[in-house]
C-alpha positions in Angstrom: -16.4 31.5 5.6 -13.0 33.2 5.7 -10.1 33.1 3.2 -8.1 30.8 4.7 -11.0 28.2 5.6 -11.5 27.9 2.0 -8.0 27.5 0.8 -7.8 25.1 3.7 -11.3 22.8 2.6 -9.5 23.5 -1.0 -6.2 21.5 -0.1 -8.3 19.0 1.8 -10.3 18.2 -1.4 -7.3 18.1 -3.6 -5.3 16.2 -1.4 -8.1 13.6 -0.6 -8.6 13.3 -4.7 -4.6 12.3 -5.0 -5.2 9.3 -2.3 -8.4 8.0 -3.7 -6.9 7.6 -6.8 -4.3 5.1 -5.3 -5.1 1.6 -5.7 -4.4 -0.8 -2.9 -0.9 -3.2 -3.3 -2.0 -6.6 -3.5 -1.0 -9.1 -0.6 3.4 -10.1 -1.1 3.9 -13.3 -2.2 4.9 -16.0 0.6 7.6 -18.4 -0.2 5.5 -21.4 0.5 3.6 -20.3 -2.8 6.5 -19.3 -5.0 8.6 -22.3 -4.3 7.8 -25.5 -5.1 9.5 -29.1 -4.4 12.4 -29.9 -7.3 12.3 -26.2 -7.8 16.3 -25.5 -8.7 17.0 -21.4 -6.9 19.5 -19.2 -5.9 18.5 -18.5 -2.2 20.8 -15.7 -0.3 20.2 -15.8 3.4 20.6 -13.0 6.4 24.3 -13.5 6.1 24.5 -12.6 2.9 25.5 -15.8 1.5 23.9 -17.0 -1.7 23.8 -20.6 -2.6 22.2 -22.5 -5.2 20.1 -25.3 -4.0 17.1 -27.5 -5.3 14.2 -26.8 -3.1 13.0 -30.3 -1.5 10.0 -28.8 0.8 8.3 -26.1 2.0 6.1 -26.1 4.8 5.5 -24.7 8.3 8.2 -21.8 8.1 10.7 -23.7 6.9 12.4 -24.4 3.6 14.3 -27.3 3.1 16.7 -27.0 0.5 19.8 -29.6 -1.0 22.7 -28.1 -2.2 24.8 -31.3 -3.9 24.6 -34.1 -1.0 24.1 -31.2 2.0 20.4 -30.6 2.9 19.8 -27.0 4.8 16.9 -25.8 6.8 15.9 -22.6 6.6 13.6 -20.5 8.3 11.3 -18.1 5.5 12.5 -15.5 8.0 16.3 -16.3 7.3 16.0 -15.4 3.8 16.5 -12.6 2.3 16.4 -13.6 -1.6 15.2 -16.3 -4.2 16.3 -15.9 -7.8 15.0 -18.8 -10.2 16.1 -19.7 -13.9 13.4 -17.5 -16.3 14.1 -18.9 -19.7 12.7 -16.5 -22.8 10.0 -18.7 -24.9 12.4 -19.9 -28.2 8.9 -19.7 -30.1 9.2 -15.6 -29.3 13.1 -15.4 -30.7 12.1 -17.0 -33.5 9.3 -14.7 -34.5 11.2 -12.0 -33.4 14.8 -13.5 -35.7 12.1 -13.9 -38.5 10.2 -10.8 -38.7 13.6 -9.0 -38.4 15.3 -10.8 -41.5 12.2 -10.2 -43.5 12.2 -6.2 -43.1 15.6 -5.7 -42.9 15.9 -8.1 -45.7 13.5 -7.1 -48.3 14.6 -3.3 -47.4 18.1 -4.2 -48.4 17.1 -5.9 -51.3 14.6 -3.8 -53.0 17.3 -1.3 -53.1 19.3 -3.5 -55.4 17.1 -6.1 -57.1 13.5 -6.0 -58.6 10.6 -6.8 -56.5 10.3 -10.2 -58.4 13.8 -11.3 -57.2 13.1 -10.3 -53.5 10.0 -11.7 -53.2 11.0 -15.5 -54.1 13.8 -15.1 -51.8 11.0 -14.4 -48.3 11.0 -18.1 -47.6 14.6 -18.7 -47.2 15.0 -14.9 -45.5 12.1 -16.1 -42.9 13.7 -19.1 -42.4 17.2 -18.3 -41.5 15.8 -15.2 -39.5 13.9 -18.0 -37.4 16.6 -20.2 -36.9 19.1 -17.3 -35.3 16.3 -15.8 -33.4 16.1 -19.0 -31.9 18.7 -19.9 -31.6 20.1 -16.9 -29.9 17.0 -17.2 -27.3 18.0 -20.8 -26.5 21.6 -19.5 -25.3 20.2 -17.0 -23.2 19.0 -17.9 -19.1 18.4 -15.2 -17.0 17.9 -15.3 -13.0 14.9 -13.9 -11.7 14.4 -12.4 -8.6 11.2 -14.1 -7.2 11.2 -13.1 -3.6 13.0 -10.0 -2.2 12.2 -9.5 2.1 14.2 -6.0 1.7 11.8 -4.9 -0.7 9.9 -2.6 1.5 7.3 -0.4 0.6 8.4 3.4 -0.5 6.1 6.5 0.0 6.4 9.9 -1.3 3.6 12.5 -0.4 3.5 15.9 -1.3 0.9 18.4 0.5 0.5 22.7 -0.2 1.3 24.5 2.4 -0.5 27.8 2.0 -0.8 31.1 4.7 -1.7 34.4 4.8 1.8 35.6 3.1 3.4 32.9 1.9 2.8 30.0 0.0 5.2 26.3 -0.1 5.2 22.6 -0.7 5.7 19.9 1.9 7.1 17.2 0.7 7.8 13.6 2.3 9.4 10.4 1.9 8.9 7.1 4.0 10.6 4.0 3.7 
């Protein structure tokens, strides 16, 4: 075997170890599963207009959606983007509020009182850290984007390029 046939079988093998690796994308999510009737989204169809609606049905292709007292019809292949409401868990601020006021509070106060003092104040430290950690996550509503049909899949390859005097890199993107 020559030089080159064995630099060539070389880049084969490497090359074919980088797309094995790869795992397969999973099937995209249709509307029909991710909406569901009384469903309140932002939908923003081909024309770019973006309209909050409360989804009444979905079936067949098309989505039927009431915005105040005017009922739409759109095709799935109209739209372009759902957002829903994602509300954070108030259980997770509050853990978060509370864990917070407890190291930042018994850091502040060992440096000023005995460890007796600090530790009969954890309870009300917990407590109020809680409370604004919840609080603060109860004020907060974000809009998620659910479904996004300009979403396309992005590939970028890269492949030696090797020859008798020179040596390179090819590299591609697709879109």
């Amino acid at each position: 075997m020559t030089m080159r046939a064995m630099v060539f079988c070389l880049c084969v093998l490497a090359a074919g170890s980088a797309v094995s690796a790869q795992t397969p994308r999973g099937p995209e999510p249709s509307l029909e599963t991710m909406l569901t009737r009384g469903m309140t989204a932002w939908i923003t169809d081909s024309t770019g207009r973006e309209e909050k609606v409360q989804i009444v049905s979905v079936s067949g292709g098309l989505v039927t959606a009431a915005a105040g007292d005017d009922v739409r019809r759109l095709r799935t292949t109209e739209i372009v983007r759902v957002r829903v409401r994602r509300s954070d868990s108030v259980i997770d601020g509050a853990l978060i509020g509370a864990g917070t006021a407890l190291a930042s509070g018994l850091f502040l106060c060992t440096r000023s009182e005995p460890w007796r003092n600090c530790r009969d104040d954890l309870g009300s430290m917990f407590w109020i850290g809680a409370a604004f950690g919840g609080g603060i996550d109860a004020l907060i509503h974000g809009r998620e984007i659910v479904y996004d049909a300009a979403r396309g899949s992005t590939r970028l390859s890269a492949a030696p390029l090797v020859g008798r005097r020179a040596a390179g890199l090819q590299v591609s993107l697709g879109f």
